[in-house]
C-alpha positions, 0 to 999 in steps of 0.5 A: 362835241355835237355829233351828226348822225348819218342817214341810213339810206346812204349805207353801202350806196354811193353817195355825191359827197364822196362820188369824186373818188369814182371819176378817178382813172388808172394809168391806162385810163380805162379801169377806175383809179385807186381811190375809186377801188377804195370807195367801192370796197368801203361800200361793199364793207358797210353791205356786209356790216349792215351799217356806215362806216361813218355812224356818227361823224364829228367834224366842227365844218359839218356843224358849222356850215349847218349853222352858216346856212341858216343863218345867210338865208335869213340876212336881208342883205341875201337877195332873193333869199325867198327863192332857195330851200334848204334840204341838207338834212334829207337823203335823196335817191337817185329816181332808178339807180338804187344804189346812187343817194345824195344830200343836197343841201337845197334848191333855188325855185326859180324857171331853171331849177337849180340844186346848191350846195353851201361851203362855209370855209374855215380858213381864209385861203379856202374861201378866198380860192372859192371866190376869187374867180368871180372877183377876177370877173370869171361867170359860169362853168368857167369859174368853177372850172377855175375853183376846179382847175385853178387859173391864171389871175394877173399873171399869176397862176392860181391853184386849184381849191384843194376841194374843188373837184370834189364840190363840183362833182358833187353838185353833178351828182346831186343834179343827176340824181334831182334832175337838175341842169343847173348849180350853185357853189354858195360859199360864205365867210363871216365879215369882221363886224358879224363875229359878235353877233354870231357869238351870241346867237350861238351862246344861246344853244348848248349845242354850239357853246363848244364853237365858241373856244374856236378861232372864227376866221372872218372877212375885214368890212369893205374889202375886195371880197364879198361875204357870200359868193355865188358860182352858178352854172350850168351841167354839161350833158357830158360830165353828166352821162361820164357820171353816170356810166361810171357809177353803173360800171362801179355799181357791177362791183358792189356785193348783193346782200 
């Protein structure tokens, strides 16, 4: 299997792919939850190992998403396509918090710039819970609230994606660290009529073949979803500066080497 190695300058920092873990609360609502405790001791091992816990990690959505990104920025039905660089490969930190990184998967290059991550589901619930809020006319911070949170779409509740509090405080993250107001939830499945020209692009390299024996989830043409949907928002100033108080305060826990 392809494997993805992970950049150094994310060793023992905080990181926005995993910064929801530091959000999380105990009972009194005052001290960090559980899993904040665990991440800052996951961090505080790799100081003293001196390296990731996560060398090289070898997930077929890391991969494929990879593979889906580069792809939808060069259909021309993806319009502006010509605004959005991808950055996914670089780690950036945080301009005076040295121990805050994030990998954001690029920017849109427009007057109100603009940080975008990209999910490209592997499963037809996720997708659809992704983009379902749009579908049922929802914009801005209230469809990602929706993604987040879940909603109530004709009458029927609808859960919360089993992620979303994860991609939305990655992409605070990542405008924090970029100094961005702006974000975008870019989520992407394949239609029907695209499965065989993906195949073939990925027969020609020897790092996809192995997708190739996967199930390709897909869209059928024509349906209620599009292929890409955009959830663009605007950063509260306040989930901003929650953020970032909670990541100074877990940054008091970490070891000094």
């Amino acid at each position: 299997m392809s494997q993805i190695t992970t950049s150094p300058l994310r060793q023992g920092s905080f990181t926005s792919s995993e910064i929801v873990a530091l959000t999380t609360s105990d009972k009194s609502g005052k001290n960090f939850g559980a899993p904040a405790k665990t991440y800052i001791a996951e961090k505080n091992l790799e100081r003293l190992l001196g390296v990731s816990l996560d060398t090289e990690v070898e997930v077929f959505s890391l991969l494929w998403g990879k593979t889906m990104e580069e792809r939808i920025f060069n259909m021309p039905t993806f319009d502006p396509k010509c605004e959005y660089t991808i950055t996914s490969d670089i780690t950036i930190k945080h301009p005076t918090i040295d121990f805050w990184a994030g990998s954001p998967d690029g920017f849109r290059e427009i007057q109100e710039r603009t940080i975008y991550d990209f999910k490209a589901p592997s499963t037809r619930k996720s997708f659809a819970l992704l983009c379902l809020p749009t579908v049922a006319g929802l914009t801005g911070l209230e469809a990602m609230y929706a993604i987040r949170d879940g909603f109530v779409y004709k009458d029927i509740n609808i859960p919360a994606h089993k992620d979303g509090a994860k991609y939305y405080w990655q992409l605070v993250s990542n405008a924090c660290i970029t100094g961005c107001d702006y974000a975008e939830l870019i989520a992407y499945m394949p239609s029907d009529s695209e499965l065989l020209d993906i195949k073939n692009s990925i027969g020609d390299d020897d790092r996809f073949r192995w997708m190739l024996n996967k199930d390709i989830a897909s869209l059928p043409d024509g349906g209620r979803f599009n292929n890409i949907n955009i959830t663009r928002f605007k950063i509260p100033q306040a989930d901003k500066d929650f953020l970032t108080e909670r990541v100074l305060s877990a940054g008091e826990m970490l070891i000094t080497i």
